[in-house]
DRENMI-958395 format. One record per residue (C-alpha): residue number from 1; x, y negated, z; residue in one letter. Coordinates in nm, 3 decimals. Each point is the difference from the previous one (the first is absolute). Layout:
BEGIN
ATOM  pos       px       py       pz  code
ATOM  NUM        X        Y        Z     a
...
//
This chain:
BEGIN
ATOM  pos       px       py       pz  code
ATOM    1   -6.589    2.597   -1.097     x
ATOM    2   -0.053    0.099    0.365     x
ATOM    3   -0.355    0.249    0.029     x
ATOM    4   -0.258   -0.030    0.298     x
ATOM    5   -0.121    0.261    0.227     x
ATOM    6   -0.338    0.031    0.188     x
ATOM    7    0.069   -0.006    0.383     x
ATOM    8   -0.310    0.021    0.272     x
ATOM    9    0.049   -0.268    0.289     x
ATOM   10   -0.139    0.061    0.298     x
ATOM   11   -0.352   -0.148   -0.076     x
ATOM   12   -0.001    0.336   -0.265     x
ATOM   13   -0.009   -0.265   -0.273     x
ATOM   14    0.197    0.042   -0.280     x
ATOM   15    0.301   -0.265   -0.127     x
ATOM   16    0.292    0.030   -0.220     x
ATOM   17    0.305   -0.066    0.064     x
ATOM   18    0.355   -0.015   -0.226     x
ATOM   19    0.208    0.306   -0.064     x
ATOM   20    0.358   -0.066    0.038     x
ATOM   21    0.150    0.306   -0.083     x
ATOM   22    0.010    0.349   -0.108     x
ATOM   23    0.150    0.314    0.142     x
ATOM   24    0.062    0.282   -0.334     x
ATOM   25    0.014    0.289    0.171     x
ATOM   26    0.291    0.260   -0.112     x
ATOM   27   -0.160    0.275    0.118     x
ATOM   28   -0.299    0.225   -0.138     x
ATOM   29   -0.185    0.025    0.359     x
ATOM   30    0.025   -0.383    0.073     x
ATOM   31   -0.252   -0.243   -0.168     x
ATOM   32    0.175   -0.345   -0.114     x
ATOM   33   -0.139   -0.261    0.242     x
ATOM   34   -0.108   -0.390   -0.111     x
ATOM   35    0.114   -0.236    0.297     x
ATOM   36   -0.305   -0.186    0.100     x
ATOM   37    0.094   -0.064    0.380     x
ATOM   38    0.258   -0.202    0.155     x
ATOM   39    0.165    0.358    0.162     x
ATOM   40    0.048    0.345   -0.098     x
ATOM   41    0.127    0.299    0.233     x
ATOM   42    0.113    0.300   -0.142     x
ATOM   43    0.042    0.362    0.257     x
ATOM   44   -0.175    0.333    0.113     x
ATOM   45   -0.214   -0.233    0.250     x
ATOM   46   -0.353    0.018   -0.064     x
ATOM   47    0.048   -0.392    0.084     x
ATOM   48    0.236   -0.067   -0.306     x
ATOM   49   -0.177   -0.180   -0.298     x
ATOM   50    0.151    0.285   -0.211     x
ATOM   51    0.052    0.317    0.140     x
ATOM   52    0.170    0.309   -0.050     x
ATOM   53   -0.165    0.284    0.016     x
ATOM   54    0.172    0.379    0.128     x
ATOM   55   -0.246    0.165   -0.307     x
ATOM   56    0.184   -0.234   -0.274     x
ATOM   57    0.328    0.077    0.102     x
ATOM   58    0.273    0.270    0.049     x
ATOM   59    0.081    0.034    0.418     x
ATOM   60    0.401   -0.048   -0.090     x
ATOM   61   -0.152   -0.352   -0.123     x
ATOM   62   -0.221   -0.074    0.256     x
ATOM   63    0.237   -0.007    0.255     x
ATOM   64    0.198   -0.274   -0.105     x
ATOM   65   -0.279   -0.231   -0.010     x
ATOM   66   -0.103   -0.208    0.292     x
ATOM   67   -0.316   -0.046    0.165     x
ATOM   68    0.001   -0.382   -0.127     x
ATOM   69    0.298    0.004   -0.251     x
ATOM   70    0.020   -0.346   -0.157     x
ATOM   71   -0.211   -0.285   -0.036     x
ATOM   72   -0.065   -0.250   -0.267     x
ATOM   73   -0.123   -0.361   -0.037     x
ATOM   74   -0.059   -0.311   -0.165     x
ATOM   75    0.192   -0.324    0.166     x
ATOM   76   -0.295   -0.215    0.150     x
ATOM   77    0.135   -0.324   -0.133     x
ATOM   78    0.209    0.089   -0.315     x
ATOM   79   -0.297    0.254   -0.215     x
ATOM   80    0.340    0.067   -0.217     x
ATOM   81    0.181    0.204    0.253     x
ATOM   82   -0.081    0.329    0.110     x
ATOM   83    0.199    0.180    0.304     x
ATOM   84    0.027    0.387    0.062     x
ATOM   85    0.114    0.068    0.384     x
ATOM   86    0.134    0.357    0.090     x
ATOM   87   -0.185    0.101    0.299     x
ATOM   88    0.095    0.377   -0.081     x
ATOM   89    0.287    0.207    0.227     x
ATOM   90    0.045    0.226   -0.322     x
ATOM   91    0.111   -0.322   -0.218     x
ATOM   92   -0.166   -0.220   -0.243     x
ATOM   93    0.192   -0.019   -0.328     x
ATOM   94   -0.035   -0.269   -0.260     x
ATOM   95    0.161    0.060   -0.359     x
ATOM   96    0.236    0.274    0.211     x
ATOM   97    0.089   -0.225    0.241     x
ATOM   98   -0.114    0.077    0.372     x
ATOM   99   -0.163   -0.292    0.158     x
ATOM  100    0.032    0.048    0.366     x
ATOM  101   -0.209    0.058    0.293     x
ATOM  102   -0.223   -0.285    0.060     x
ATOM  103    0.159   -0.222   -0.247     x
ATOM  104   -0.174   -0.213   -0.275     x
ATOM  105    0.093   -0.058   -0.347     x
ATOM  106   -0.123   -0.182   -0.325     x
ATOM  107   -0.190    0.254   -0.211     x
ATOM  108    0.022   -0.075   -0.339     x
ATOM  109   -0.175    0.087   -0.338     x
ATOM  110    0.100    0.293   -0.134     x
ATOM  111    0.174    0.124    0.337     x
ATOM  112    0.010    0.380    0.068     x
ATOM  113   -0.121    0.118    0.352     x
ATOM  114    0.125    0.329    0.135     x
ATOM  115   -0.044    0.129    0.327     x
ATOM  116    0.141    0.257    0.225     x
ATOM  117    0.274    0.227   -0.200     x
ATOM  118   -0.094   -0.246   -0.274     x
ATOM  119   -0.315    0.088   -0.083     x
ATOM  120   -0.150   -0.277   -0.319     x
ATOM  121   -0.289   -0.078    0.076     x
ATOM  122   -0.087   -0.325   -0.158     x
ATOM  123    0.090   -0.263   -0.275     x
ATOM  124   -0.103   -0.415    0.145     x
ATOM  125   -0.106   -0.168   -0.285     x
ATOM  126   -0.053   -0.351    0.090     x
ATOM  127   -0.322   -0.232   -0.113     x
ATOM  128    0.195   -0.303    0.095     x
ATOM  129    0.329    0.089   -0.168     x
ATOM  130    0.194   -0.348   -0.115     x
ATOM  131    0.214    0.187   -0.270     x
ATOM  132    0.332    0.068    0.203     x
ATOM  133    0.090    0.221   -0.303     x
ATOM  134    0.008   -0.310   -0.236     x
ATOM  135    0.090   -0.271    0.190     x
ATOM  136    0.341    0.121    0.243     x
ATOM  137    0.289    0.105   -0.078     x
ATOM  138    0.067    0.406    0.029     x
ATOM  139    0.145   -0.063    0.317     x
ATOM  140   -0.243   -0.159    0.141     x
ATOM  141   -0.321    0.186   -0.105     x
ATOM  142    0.003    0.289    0.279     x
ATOM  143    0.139   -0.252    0.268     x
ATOM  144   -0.184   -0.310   -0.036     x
ATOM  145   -0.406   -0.001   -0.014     x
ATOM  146   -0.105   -0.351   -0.134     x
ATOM  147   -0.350   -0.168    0.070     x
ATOM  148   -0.067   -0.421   -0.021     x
ATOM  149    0.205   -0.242   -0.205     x
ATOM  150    0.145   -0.219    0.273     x
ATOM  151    0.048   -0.282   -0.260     x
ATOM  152    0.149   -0.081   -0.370     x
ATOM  153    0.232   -0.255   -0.104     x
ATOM  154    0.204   -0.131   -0.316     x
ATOM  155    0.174    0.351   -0.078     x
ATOM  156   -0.153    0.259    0.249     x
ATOM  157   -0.256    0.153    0.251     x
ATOM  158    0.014    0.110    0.379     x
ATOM  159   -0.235    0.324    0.114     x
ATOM  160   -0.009    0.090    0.317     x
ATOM  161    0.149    0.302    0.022     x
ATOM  162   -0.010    0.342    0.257     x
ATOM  163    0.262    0.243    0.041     x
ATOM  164   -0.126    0.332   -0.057     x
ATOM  165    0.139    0.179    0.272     x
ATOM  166    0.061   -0.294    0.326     x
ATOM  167   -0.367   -0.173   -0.152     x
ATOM  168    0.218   -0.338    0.070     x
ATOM  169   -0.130   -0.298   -0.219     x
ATOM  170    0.229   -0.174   -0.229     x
ATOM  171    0.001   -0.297   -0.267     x
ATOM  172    0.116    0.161   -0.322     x
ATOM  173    0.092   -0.269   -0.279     x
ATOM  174    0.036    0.054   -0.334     x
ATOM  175    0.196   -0.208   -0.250     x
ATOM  176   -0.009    0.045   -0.353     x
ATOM  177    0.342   -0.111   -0.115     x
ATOM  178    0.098   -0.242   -0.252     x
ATOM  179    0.189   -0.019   -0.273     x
ATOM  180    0.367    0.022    0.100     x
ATOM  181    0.122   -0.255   -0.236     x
ATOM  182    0.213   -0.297    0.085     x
ATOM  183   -0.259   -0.233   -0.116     x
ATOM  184   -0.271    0.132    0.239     x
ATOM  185    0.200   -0.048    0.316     x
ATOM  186   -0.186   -0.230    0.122     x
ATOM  187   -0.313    0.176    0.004     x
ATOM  188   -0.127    0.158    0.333     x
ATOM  189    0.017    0.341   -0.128     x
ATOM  190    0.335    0.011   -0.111     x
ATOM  191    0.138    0.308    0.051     x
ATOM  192    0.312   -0.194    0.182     x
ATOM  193   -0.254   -0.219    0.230     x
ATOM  194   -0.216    0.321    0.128     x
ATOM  195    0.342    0.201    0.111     x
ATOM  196    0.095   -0.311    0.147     x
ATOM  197   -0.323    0.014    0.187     x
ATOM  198    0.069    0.344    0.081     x
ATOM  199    0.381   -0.038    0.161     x
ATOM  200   -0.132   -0.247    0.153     x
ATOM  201   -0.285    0.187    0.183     x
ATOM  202    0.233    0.303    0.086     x
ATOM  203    0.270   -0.206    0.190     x
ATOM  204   -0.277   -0.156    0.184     x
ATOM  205   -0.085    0.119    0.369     x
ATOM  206   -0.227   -0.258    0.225     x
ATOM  207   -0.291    0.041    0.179     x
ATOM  208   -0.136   -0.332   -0.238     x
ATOM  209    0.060    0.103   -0.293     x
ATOM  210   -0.197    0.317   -0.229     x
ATOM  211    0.195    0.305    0.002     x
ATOM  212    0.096    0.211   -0.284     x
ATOM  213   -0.050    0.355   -0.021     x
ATOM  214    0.100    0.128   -0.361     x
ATOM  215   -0.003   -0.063   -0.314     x
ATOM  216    0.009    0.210   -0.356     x
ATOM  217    0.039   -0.150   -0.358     x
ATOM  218   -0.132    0.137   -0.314     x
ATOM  219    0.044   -0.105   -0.348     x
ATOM  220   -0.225   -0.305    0.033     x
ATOM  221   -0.099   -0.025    0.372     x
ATOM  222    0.157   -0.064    0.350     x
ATOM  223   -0.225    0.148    0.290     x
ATOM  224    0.120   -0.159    0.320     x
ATOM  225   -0.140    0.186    0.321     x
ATOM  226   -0.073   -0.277    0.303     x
ATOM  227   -0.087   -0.076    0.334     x
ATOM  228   -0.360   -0.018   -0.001     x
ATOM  229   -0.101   -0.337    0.219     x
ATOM  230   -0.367    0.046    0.094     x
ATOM  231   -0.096   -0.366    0.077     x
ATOM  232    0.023   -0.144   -0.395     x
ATOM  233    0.134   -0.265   -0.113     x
ATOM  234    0.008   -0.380    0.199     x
ATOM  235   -0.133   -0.157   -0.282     x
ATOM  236   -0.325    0.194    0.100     x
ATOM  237    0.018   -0.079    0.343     x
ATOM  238    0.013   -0.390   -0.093     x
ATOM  239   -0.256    0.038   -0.269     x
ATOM  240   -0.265    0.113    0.281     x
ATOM  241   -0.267   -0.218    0.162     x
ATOM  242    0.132   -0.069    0.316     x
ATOM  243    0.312   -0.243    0.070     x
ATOM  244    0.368    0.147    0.116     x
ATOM  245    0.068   -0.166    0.356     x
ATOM  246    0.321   -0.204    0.004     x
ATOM  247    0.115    0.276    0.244     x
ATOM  248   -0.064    0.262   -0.224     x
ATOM  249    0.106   -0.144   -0.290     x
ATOM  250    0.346   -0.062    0.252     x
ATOM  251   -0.005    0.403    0.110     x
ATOM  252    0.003    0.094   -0.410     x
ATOM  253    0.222   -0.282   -0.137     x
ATOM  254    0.304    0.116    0.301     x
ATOM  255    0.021    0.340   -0.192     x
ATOM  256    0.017   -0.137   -0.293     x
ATOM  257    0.273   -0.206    0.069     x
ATOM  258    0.174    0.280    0.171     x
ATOM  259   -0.063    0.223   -0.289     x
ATOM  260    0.172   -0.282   -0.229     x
ATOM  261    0.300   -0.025    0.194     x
ATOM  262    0.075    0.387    0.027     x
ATOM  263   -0.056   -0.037   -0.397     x
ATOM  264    0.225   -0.275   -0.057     x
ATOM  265    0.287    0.139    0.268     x
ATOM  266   -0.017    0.318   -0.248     x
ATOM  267    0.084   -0.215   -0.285     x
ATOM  268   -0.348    0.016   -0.145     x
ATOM  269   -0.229   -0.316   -0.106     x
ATOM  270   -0.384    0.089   -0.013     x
ATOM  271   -0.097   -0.281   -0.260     x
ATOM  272   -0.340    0.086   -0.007     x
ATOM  273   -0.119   -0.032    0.389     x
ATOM  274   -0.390   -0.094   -0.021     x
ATOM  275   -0.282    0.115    0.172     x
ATOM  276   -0.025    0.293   -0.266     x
ATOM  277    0.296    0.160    0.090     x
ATOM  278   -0.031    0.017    0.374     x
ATOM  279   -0.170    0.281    0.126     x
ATOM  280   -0.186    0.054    0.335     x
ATOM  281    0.012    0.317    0.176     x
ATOM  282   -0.370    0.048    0.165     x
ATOM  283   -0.285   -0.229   -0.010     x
ATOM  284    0.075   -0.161    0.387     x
ATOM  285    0.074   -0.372   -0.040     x
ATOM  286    0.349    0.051    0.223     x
ATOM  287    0.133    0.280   -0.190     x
ATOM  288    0.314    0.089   -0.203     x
ATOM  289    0.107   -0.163   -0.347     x
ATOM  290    0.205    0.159   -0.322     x
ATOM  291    0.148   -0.141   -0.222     x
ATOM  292    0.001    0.152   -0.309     x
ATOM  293    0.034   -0.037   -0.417     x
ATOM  294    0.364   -0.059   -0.104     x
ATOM  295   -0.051    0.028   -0.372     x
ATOM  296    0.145   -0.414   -0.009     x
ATOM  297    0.245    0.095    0.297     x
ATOM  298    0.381   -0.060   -0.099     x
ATOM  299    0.258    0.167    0.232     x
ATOM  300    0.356   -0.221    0.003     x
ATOM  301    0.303   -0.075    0.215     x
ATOM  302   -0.016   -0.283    0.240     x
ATOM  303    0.037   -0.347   -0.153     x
ATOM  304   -0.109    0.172   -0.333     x
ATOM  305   -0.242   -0.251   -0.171     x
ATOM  306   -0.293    0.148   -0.239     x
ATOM  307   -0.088   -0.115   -0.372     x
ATOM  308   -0.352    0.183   -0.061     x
ATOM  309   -0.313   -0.220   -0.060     x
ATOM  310   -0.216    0.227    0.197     x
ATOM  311   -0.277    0.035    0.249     x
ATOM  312   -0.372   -0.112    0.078     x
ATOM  313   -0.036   -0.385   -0.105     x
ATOM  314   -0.249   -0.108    0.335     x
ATOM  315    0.287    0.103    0.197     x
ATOM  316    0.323   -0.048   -0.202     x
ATOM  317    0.283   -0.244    0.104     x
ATOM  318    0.042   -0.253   -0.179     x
ATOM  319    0.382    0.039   -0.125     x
ATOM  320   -0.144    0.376   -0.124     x
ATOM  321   -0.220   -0.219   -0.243     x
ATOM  322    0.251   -0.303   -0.060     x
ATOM  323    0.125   -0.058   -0.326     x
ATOM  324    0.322   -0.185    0.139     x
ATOM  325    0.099    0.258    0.230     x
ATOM  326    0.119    0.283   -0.153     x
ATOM  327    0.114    0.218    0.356     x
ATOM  328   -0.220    0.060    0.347     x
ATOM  329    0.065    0.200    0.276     x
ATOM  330   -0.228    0.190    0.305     x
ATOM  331   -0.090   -0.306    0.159     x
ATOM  332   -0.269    0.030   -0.332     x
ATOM  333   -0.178    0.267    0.248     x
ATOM  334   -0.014   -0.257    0.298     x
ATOM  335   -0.174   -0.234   -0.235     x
ATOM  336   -0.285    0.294   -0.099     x
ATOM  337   -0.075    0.089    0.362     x
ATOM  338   -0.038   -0.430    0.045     x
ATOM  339   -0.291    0.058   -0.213     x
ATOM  340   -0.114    0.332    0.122     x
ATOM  341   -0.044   -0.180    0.354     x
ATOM  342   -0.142   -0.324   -0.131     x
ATOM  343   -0.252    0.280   -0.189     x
ATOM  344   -0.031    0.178    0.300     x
ATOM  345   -0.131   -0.325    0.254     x
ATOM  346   -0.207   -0.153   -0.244     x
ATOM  347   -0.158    0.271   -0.270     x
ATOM  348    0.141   -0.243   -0.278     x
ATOM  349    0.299   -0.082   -0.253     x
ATOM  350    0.237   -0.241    0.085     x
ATOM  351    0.101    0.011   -0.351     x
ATOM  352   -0.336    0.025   -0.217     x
ATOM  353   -0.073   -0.072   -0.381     x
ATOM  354   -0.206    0.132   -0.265     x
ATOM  355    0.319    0.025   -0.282     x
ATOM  356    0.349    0.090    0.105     x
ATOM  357    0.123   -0.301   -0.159     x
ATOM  358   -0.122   -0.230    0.301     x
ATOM  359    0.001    0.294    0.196     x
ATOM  360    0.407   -0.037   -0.046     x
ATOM  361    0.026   -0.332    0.029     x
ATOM  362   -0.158   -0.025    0.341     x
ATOM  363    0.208    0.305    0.102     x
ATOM  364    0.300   -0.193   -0.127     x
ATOM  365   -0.066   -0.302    0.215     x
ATOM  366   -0.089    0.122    0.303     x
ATOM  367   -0.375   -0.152   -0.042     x
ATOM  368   -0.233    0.078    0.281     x
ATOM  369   -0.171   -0.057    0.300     x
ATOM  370   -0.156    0.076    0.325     x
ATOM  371   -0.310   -0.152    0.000     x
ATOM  372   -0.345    0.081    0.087     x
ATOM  373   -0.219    0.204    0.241     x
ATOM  374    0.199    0.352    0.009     x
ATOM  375    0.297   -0.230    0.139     x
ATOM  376   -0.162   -0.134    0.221     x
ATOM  377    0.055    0.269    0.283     x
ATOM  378    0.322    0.109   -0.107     x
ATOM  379    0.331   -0.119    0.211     x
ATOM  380    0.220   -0.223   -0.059     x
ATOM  381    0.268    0.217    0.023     x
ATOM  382   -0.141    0.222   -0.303     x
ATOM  383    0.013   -0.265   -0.199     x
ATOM  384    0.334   -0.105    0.033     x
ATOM  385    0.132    0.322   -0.058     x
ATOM  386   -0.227    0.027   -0.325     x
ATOM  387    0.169   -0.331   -0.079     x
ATOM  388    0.326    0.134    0.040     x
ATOM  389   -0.032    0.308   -0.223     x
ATOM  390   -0.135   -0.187   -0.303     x
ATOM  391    0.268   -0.214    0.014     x
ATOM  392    0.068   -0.075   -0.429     x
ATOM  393    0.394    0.024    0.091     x
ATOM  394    0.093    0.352    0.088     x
ATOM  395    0.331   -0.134    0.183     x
ATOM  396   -0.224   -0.224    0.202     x
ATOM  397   -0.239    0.315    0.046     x
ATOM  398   -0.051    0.169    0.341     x
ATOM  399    0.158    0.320    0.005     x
ATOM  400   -0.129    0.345    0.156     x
ATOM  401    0.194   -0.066    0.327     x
ATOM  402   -0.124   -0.343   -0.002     x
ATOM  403   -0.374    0.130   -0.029     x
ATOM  404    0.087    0.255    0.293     x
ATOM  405    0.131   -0.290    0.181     x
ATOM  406   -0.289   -0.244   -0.020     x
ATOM  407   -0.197   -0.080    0.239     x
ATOM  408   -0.329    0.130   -0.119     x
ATOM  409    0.162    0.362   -0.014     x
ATOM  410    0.309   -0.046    0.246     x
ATOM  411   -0.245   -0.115    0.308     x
ATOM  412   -0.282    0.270   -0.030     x
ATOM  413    0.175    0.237    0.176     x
ATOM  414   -0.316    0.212    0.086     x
ATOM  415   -0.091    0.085   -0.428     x
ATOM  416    0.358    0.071   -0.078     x
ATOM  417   -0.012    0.260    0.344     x
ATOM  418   -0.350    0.134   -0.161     x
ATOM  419    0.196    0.023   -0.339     x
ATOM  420    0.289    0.169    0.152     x
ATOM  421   -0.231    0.272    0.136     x
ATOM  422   -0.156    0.095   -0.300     x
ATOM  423    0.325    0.018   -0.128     x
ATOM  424    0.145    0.226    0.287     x
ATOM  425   -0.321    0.262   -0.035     x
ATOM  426    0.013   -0.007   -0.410     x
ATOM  427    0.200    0.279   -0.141     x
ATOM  428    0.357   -0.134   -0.151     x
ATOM  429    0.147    0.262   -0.275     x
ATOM  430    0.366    0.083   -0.020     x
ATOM  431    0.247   -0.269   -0.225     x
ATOM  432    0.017    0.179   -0.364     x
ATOM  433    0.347   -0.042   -0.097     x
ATOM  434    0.110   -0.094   -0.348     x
ATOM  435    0.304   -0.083   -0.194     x
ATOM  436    0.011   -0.332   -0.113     x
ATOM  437    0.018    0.007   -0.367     x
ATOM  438   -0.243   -0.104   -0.237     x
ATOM  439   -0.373    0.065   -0.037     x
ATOM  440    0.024    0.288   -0.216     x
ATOM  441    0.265    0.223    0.110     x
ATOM  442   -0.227   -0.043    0.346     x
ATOM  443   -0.330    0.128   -0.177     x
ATOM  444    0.230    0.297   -0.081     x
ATOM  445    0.065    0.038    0.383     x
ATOM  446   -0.398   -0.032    0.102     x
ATOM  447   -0.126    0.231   -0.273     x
ATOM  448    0.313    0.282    0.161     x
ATOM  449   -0.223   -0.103    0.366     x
ATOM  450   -0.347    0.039   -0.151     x
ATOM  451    0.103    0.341   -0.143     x
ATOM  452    0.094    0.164    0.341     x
ATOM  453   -0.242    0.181    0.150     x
ATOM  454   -0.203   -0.120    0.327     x
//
């Protein structure tokens, strides 16, 4: 449990405030230091927090160590991560390893800080340490520092996650595997269905869609390492106060059409698009989308139709849920984003019940409407391509081009410009390359990647 220190303000009253951290010293002629403030300098300067003294130590010593040699501090928004920054032209070294002039990296507990002709001077020990040790993987545990949980679903957890030595954030998930029995294939965390989430991730490259970095597997976990999208989730967005515009509901639902069609041209079908699993990349209404979550995804050759019962019931298709079909295809993914708009204009269901039993059946009929005061302002022309995309006959069902084509989209030349922009400034990673063979023999290739250093 994190101590308190007595600090004087400038009134000369006293207040407390949280300590943070510790600094062991190694040495005999260095006290061990509680971290009270925000910052800490370490160097001969008279100005440092901590200085070093010529009486404490030998001359051969002293003249290795800079005037300010390194400084530490807490992260002003995230209390979890500390940073040390070499400031030193004699070197800053952290567990042996030099940090570099003027660079910063994540200090973590139990850390070893040496400076000039690696001197030790200190042991961090952390008051906010979230059990790294415990929770990652050996190869992750001096790379990765982990703070928040991002969210938790059905067989895992997301943390944001920093790497150690670029302080980049990341989304790492965790999935605790499931049985690997025949029996329990259908269940999320099949082993099977998470490296098919996996291969699927690692042959993607688009600015839409979350990027994978890594991955490792243990004996009952899979850490995935991802893009870290800032904005949160859609579903937040829509669950706020204040009313989407029909333009910017327009600007948001383009890339996510555009994401959908680099899926499906990939072979892949989402079958789980809802506002859950599309990401936003800063708070600013007009900004970036990513898709993300393919745990339900299914990867196949064109004209290949899919068998799984699968994905979230407000904004399945109706031949997913079907008794009497037994086979669907991707236009199941046009149907889902036909409900993500209609969510999108008017902060409500088309497809609403309180038990999944009439939940299906109106699903399974095509029973809705547009009705009432949040259509009231919204076009025409949104309508009728809502109308088109929960069409109950997938044959008879717009397709991707067809949404790109309509009117509503095809004629607002300005938002798909503004789109196109984003796009051009956004960073776009390199194609990974992978065999086509099946889901596992892939894992085997990703695991070879994650291993290589860098």
């Amino acid at each position: 449990m994190a101590s308190e220190g007595e600090i004087t303000n400038l009134n000369g009253h006293n207040i407390l405030k949280r300590q943070w951290g510790r600094l062991i010293s190694c040495l005999p002629q260095l006290n061990s230091v509680d971290l009270v403030h925000p910052t800490l300098t370490l160097g001969r300067s008279d100005e440092c927090d901590l200085v070093i003294y010529k009486s404490k130590f030998l001359p051969n010593q002293l003249l290795f160590i800079s005037k300010k040699h390194f400084m530490i501090e807490q992260d002003p928004d995230d209390a979890a991560i500390t940073y040390i920054t070499d400031l030193s032209k004699n070197g800053t070294y952290l567990n042996d390893c030099l940090i570099g002039r003027n660079k910063r990296v994540i200090l973590q507990s139990n850390d070893c800080i040496a400076i000039g002709e690696k001197l030790k001077v200190y042991i961090f020990k952390s008051m906010n340490y979230i059990a790294n040790e415990n929770y990652l993987p050996e190869a992750y545990r001096n790379k990765y520092e982990l703070t928040h949980f991002l969210g938790k679903g059905a067989c895992g957890e997301v943390r944001l996650a920093y790497d150690k030595y670029t302080c980049k954030k990341y989304a790492m998930k965790k999935i605790t595997k499931g049985r690997d029995t025949t029996s329990q294939m259908h269940n999320i965390n099949h082993p099977n269905r998470i490296y098919m989430e996996i291969s699927i991730l690692w042959n993607l490259s688009h600015p839409l869609v979350v990027r994978m970095e890594s991955m490792v597997e243990t004996e009952e976990d899979i850490f995935i390492v991802l893009e870290y999208v800032r904005g949160g989730e859609l579903s937040k967005r829509l669950s706020s106060n204040s009313n989407m515009s029909e333009a910017n509901a327009k600007f948001l639902f383009y890339q996510i059409v555009l994401a959908i069609q680099y899926l499906h041209a990939s072979g892949v079908t989402h079958r789980d698009i809802k506002p859950g699993n599309i990401l936003l990349v800063s708070d600013d209404p007009y900004t970036l989308i990513k898709l993300t979550d393919f745990g339900l995804s299914s990867v196949s050759e064109e004209y290949d139709l899919m068998k799984t019962m699968c994905g979230t019931w407000h904004y399945i298709a109706p031949e997913i849920i079907d008794p009497s079909i037994v086979e669907y295809d991707k236009k199941v993914d046009v149907w889902s984003m036909g409900v993500v708009l209609y969510y999108m204009l008017s902060k409500t269901l088309p497809f609403n019940a309180d038990d999944k039993s009439t939940l299906g059946k109106m699903i399974i009929s095509g029973t809705y409407n547009m009705i009432g005061p949040a259509w009231y302002e919204i076009s025409d022309s949104a309508k009728n391509l809502i109308k088109q995309m929960l069409v109950v006959n997938p044959q008879k069902r717009i397709s991707v081009e067809g949404i790109l084509n309509h009117p509503w989209i095809k004629k607002d030349s300005l938002m798909q410009f503004r789109v196109e922009s984003l796009l051009r400034k956004s960073q776009i990673c390199p194609v990974k390359h992978m065999d086509e063979k099946d889901s596992v023999s892939r894992v085997k290739r990703i695991k070879l990647c994650s291993e290589q250093p860098g």
